[in-house]
N, CA and C atoms as a LAMMPS dump frame, in Angstrom:
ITEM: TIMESTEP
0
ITEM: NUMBER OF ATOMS
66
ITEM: BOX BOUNDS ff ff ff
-5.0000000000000000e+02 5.0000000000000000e+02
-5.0000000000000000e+02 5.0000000000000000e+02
-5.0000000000000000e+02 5.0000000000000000e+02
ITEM: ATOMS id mol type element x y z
1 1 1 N -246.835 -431.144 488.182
2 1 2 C -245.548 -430.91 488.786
3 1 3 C -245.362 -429.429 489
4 2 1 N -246.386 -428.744 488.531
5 2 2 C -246.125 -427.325 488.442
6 2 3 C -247.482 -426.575 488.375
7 3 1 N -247.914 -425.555 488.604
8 3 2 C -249.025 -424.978 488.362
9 3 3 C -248.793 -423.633 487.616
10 4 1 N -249.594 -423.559 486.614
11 4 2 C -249.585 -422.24 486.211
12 4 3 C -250.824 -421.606 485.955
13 5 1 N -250.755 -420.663 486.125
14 5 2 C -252.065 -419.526 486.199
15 5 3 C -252.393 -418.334 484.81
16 6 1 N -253.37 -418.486 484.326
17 6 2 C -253.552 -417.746 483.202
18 6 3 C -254.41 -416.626 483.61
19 7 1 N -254.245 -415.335 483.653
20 7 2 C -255.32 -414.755 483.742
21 7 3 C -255.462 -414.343 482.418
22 8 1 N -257.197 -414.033 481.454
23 8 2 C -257.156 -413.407 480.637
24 8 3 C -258.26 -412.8 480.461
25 9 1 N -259.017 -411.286 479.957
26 9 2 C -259.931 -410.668 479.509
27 9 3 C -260.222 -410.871 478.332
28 10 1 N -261.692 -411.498 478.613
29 10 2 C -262.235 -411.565 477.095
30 10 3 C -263.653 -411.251 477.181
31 11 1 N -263.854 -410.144 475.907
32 11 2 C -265.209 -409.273 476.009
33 11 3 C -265.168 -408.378 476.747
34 12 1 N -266.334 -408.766 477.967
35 12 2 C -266.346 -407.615 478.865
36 12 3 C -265.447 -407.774 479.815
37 13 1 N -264.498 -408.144 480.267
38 13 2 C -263.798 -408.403 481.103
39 13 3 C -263.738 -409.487 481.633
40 14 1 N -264.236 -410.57 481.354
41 14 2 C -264.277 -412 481.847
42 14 3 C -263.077 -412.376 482.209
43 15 1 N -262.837 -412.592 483.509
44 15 2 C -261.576 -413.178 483.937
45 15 3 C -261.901 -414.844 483.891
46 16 1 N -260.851 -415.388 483.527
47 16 2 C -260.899 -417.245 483.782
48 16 3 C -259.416 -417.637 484.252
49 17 1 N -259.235 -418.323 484.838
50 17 2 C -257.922 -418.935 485.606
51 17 3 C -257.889 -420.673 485.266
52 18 1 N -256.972 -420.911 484.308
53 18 2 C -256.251 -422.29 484.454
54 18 3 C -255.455 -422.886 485.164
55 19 1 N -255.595 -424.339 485.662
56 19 2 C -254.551 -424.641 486.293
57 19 3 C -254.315 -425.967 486.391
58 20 1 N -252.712 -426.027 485.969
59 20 2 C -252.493 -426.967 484.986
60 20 3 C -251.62 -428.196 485.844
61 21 1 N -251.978 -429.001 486.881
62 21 2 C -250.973 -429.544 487.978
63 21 3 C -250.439 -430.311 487.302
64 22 1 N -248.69 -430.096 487.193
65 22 2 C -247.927 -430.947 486.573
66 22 3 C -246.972 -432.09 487.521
């Protein structure tokens, strides 16, 4: 019903993006 977006750095900078369709 909704999407939300995580960005987060972990280590060397690893970006990853969730997304959560509600």
């Amino acid at each position: 019903g909704g999407k939300v977006e995580v960005d987060s750095q972990v280590n060397v900078g690893t970006t990853f993006r969730l997304y959560f369709p509600d």
